[in-house]
VMD Tcl script that draws the C-alpha trace (Angstrom):
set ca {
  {0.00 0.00 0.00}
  {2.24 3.10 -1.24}
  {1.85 6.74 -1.50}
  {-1.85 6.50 -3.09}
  {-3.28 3.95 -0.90}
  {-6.35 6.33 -0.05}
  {-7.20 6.73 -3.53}
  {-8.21 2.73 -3.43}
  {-11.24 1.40 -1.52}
  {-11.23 -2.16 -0.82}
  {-14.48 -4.08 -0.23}
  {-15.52 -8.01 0.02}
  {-18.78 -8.64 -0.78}
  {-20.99 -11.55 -0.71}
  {-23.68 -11.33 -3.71}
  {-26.12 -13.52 -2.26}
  {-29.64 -14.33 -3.64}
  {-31.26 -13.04 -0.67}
  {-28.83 -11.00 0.55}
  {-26.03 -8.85 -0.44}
  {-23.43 -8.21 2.68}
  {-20.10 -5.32 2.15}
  {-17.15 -5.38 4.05}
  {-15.16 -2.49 4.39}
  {-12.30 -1.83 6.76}
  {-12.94 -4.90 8.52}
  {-16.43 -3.88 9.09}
  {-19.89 -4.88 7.62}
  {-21.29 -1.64 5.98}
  {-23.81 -3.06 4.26}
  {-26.35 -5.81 4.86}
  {-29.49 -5.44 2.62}
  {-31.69 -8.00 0.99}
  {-31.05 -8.24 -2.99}
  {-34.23 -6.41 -4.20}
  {-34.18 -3.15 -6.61}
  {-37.09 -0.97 -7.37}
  {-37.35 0.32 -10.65}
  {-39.50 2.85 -11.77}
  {-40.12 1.37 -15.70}
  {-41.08 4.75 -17.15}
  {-37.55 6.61 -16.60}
  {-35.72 2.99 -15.75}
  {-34.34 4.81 -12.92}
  {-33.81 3.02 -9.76}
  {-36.10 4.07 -6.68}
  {-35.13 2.19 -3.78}
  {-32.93 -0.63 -2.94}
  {-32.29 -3.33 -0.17}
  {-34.45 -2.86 2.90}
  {-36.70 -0.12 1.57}
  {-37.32 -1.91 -1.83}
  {-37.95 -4.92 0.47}
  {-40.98 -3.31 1.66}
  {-42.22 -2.40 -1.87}
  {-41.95 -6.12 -2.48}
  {-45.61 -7.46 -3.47}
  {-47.09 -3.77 -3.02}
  {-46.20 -2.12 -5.98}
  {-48.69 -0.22 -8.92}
  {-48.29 -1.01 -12.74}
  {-45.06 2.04 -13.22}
  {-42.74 0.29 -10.39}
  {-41.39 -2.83 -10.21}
  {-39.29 -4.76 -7.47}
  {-36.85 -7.16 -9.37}
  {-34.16 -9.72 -7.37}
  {-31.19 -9.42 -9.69}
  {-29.79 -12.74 -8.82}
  {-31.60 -16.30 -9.41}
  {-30.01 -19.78 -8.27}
  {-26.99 -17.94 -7.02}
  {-26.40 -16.31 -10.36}
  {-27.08 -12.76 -11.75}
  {-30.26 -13.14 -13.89}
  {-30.75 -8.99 -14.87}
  {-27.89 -7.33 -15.38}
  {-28.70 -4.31 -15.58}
  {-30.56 -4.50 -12.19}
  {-27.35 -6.66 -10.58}
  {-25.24 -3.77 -11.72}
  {-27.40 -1.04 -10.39}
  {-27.76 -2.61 -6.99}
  {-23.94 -2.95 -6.75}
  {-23.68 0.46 -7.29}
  {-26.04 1.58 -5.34}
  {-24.53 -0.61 -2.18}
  {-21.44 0.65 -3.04}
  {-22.72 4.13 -2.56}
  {-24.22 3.25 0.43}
  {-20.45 3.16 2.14}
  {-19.49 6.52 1.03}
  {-21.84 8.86 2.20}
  {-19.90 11.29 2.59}
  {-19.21 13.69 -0.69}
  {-16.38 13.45 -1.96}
  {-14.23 15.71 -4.67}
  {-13.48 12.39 -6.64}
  {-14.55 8.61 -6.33}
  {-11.94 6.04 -5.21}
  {-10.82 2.96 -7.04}
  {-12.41 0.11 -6.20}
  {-10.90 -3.26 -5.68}
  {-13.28 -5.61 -4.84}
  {-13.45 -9.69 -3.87}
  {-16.49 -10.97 -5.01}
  {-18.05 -14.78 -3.51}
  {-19.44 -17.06 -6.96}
  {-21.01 -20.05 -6.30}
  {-18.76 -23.45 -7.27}
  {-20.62 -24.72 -9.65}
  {-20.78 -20.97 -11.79}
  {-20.08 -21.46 -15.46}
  {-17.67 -19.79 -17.76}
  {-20.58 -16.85 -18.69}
  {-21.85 -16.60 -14.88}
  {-18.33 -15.31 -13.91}
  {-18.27 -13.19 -17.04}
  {-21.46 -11.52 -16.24}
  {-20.40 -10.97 -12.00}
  {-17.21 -9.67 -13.60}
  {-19.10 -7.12 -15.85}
  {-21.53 -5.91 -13.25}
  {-18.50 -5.22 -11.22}
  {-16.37 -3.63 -13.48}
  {-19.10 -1.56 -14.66}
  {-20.58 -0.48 -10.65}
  {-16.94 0.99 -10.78}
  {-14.09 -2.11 -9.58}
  {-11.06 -1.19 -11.21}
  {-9.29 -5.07 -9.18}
  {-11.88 -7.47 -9.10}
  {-11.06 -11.35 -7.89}
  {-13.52 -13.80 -7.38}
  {-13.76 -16.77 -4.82}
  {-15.74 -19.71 -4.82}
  {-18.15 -19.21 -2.09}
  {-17.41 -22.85 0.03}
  {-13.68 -21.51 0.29}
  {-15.34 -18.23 1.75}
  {-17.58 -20.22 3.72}
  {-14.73 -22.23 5.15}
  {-11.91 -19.60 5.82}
  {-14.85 -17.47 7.47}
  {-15.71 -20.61 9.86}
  {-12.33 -20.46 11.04}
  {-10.92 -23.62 8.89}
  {-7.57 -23.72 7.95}
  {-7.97 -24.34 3.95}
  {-4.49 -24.74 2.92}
  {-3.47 -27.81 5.16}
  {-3.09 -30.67 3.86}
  {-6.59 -32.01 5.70}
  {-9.89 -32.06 4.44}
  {-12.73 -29.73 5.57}
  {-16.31 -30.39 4.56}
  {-18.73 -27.20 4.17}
  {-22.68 -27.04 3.16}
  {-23.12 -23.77 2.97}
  {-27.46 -23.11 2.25}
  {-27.93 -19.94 0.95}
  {-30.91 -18.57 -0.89}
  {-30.20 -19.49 -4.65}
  {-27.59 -22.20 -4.17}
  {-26.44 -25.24 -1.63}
  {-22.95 -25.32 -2.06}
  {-21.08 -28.34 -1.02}
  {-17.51 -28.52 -0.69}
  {-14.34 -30.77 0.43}
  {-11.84 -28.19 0.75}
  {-8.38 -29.62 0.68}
  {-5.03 -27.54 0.29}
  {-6.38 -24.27 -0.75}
  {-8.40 -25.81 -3.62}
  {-11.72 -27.46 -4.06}
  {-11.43 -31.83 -4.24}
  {-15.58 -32.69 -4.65}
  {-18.16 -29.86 -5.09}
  {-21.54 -30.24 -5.56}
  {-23.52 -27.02 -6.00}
  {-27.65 -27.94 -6.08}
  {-29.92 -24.99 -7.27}
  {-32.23 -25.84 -3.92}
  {-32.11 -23.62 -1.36}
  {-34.17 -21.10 0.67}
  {-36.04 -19.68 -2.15}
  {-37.20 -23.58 -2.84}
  {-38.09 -23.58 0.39}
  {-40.02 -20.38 0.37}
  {-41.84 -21.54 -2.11}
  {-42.61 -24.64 -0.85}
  {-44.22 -22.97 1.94}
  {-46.33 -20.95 -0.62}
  {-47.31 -23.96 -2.24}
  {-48.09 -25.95 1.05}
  {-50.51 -23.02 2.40}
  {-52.49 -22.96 -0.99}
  {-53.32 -26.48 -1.34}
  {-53.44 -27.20 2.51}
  {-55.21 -24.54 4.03}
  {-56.57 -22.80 0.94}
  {-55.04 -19.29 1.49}
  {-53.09 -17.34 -0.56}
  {-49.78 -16.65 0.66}
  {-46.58 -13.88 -1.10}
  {-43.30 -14.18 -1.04}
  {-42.49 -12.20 2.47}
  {-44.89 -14.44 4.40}
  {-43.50 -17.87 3.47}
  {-39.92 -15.90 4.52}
  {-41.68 -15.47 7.89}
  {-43.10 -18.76 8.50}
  {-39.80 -20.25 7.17}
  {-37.87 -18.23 9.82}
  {-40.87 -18.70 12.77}
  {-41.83 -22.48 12.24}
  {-39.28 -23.63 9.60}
  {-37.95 -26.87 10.62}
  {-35.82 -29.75 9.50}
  {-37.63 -32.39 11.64}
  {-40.85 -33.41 13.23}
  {-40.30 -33.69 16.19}
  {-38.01 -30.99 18.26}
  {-37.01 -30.33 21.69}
  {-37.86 -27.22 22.29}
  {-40.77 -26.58 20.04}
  {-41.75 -22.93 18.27}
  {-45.07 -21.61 18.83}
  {-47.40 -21.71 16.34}
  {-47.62 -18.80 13.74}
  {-50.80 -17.06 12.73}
  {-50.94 -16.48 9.08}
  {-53.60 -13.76 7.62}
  {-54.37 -14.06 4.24}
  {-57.69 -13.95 1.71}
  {-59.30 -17.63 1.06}
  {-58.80 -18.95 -2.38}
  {-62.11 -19.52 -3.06}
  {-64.17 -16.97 -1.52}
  {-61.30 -13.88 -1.15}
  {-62.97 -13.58 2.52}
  {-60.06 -12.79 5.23}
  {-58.69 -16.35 7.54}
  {-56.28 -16.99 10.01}
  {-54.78 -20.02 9.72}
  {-52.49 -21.53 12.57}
  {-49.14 -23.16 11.25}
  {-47.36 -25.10 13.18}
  {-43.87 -26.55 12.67}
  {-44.60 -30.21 12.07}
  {-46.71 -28.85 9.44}
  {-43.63 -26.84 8.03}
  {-41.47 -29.83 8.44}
  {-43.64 -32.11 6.51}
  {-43.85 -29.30 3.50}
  {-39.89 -28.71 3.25}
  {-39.56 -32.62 3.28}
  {-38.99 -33.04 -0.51}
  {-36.19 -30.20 -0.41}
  {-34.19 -31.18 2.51}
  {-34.17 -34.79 1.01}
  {-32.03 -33.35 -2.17}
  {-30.02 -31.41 -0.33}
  {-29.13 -35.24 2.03}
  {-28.88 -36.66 -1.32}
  {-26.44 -33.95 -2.63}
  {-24.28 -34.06 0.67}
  {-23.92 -37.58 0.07}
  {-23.22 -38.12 -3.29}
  {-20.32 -35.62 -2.50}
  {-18.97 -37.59 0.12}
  {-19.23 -40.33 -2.16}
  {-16.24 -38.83 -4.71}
  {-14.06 -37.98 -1.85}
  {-10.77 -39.39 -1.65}
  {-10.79 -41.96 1.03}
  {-7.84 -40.32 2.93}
  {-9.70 -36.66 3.25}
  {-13.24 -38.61 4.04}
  {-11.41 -39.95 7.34}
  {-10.76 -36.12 8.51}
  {-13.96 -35.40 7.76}
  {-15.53 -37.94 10.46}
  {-13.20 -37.19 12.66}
  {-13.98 -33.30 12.23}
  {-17.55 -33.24 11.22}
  {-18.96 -31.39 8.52}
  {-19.71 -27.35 8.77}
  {-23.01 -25.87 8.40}
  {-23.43 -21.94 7.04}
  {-25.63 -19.55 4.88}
  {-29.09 -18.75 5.66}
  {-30.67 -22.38 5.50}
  {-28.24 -23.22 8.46}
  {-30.16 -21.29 10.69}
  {-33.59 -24.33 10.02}
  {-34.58 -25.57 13.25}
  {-33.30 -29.40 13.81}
  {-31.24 -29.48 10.13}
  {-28.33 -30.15 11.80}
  {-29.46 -32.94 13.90}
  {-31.42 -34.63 10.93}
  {-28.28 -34.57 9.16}
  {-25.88 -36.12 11.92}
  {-28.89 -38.76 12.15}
  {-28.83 -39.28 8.98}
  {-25.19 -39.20 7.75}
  {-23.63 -40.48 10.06}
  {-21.48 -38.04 11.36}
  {-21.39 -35.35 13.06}
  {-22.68 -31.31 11.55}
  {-21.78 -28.20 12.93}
  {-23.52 -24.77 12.63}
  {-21.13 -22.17 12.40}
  {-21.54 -19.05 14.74}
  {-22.89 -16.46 12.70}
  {-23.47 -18.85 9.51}
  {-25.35 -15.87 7.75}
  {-22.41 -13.56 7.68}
  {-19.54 -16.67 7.47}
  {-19.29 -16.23 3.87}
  {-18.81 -12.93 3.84}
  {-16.34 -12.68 7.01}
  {-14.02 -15.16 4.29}
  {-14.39 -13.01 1.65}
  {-12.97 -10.44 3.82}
  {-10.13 -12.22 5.01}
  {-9.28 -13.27 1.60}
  {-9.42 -10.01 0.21}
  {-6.81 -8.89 2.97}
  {-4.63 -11.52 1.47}
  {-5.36 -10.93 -2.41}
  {-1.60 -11.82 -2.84}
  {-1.06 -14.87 -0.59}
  {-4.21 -17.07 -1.42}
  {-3.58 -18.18 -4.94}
  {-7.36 -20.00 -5.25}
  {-8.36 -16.48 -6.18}
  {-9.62 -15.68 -9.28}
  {-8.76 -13.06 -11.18}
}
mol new
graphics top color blue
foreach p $ca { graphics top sphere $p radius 0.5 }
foreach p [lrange $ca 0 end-1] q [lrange $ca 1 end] { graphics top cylinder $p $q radius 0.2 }
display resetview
C-alpha cells in the first residue's frame, strides 16, 4: 500500500440471492436483501435493499421490485449492476471531490459457469471495480468458519444460501468434490407458498412464506424445544374472505420434506467422490453448516442422524461467507485460489 493507498477502496462482498453483505475496513457496511425498485417509465432506480424490500408485493403497474440474482447467479444485469452500485454508494456517504478505485473480492457459487463469472465480472467492473477477484463461495464459507484451507486435511462445508447449496471438500487451498444444487431457501419459500395454498386454501406472497420459514421452519418433526405456532392472515382462495390459519412446525417440516431430502442426497453423493484419505478427517472433524438455510430448526441434527457423522452450525453462519471473503481479500496476494 504506497503513497496512493487512499485513492483505493477495498471491499468483500458476498452477492447472495437473498442477501447482499459489504465489508469495508474490517467492518460490515452493508447488509441489505437483494431487491431493486425500478420505476419502468424513466428505468431509474427508486429504492434498494431494505426499503425496496418493503415495496416487495405492493407495488402499482409504473414500479417494479426485481431480485437481480436467481439460483446464485445474476439473472438482470442491468438490475445486478445497479444494486452494486447503489450498495457501493451506500459506504461513502460522505461527498467526496473524486470517487476512489475500487478493488473488490467478489463470492461465486462453485458450480458458476464460464458466462456466470463473465457476467459478475461485468456488473462489477461496470458499478466501478477497477481489481476485481472472485472466490468460490465454500472456500469463503470455510476460511470465514475459522478452517484452515491450505493444510493438507480435508474440511467439509454445506453452505445453504438462498439461490444455491454449495457443497464442498476443501483440501489444500483448492476445491477436491463440489456439488452445487440450485435448492435452497427460495425452494423452500416456495414450498411454503405452495403448502398453504393447497393445505389450508389461502393465498400466501413471497415475504410471508420468509416469515413462517424463519418462525416455524424446521428440519424435523419432532423438536425439543418446540416454536409456537404462527398465525398467518391471508384472503381464502375460493371466496377472497379474510382467515387466520395456525401453522405449526410439524406442518412446516412435513412441506420442506422433498427439499431437505435433495439437499441429504447432494451431501452424500459428495462424500461419495471424496478421496478416502480426506473422508477420514472429515468424520473425525464433522462437517460445517453456514448460509441462511443453516439457521432451520433441527437441520443439523437430521443430518448427523442421517449421515452419520457429526454437523456443525457455524456461529454467525449468515455472515460466514462474507467474514471469508474479507479475510481473503486482505490476502489478495497470498491465497492463490483467487480468481482473477
Amino acid at each position: 500500500m504506497g503513497l496512493f493507498s487512499f485513492l483505493t477502496q477495498e471491499i468483500a462482498i458476498d452477492l447472495g440471492t437473498a442477501n447482499t453483505i459489504i465489508i469495508h475496513n474490517d467492518k460490515i457496511v452493508v447488509d441489505e436483501p437483494s431487491i431493486v425498485a425500478i420505476d419502468l417509465k424513466s428505468e431509474k432506480m427508486v429504492a434498494i435493499g431494505e426499503k425496496a424490500r418493503q415495496m416487495q408485493g405492493k407495488t402499482h403497474a409504473n414500479l417494479k421490485t426485481i431480485r437481480p440474482l436467481r439460483d446464485g447467479v445474476i439473472a438482470d444485469f442491468n438490475a445486478a449492476e445497479q444494486m452494486i452500485r447503489g450498495m457501493i454508494k451506500m459506504i461513502n456517504q460522505k461527498p467526496r471531490m473524486f470517487s476512489p478505485a475500487l478493488k473488490m473480492v467478489i463470492c461465486i457459487p462453485s458450480g458458476s459457469t464460464e458466462v456466470e463469472v463473465r457476467a459478475v465480472r461485468d456488473s462489477a467492473e461496470h458499478a466501478g471495480g477497477r481489481e476485481v477477484y472472485m472466490i468460490y463461495e465454500p472456500l469463503a464459507a470455510a476460511i470465514g468458519i475459522g478452517l484452515d484451507v491450505e493444510a493438507p486435511e480435508g474440511n467439509m462445508v454445506v453452505d445453504i444460501g438462498g439461490g444455491t447449496t454449495e457443497i464442498a471438500v476443501i483440501s489444500l487451498g483448492g476445491i477436491v468434490t463440489n456439488k452445487s444444487i440450485r435448492i435452497a431457501g427460495d425452494d423452500l419459500t416456495s414450498d411454503i407458498m405452495e403448502y398453504m395454498r393447497h393445505q389450508h386454501n389461502i393465498k400466501i406472497g413471497e415475504r410471508t412464506a420468509e416469515e413462517i420459514k424463519i418462525h416455524v421452519g424446521s428440519a424435523l418433526s419432532q423438536l425439543k424445544d418446540p416454536p409456537p405456532d404462527f398465525i398467518v392472515q391471508g384472503p381464502n382462495q375460493m371466496t377472497a374472505l379474510p382467515i387466520e390459519v395456525p401453522v405449526s412446525y410439524q406442518e412446516i417440516a412435513h412441506c420442506l420434506e422433498k427439499s431437505i431430502s435433495k439437499i441429504e442426497t447432494a451431501v452424500l453423493a459428495a462424500l461419495e467422490q471424496t478421496p478416502p484419505e480426506l473422508y477420514a478427517d472429515i468424520v473425525t472433524k464433522g462437517i460445517w453448516l453456514a448460509g441462511g438455510g443453516a439457521l432451520l430448526k433441527g437441520l443439523d441434527k437430521r443430518l448427523t442422524d442421517k449421515i452419520g457423522i457429526p454437523f456443525r452450525v457455524a456461529e454467525d453462519p449468515l455472515r460466514a461467507v462474507v467474514r471469508g471473503t474479507g479475510i481473503a481479500l486482505k490476502n489478495v496476494d497470498k491465497f492463490s485460489f483467487l480468481i482473477r
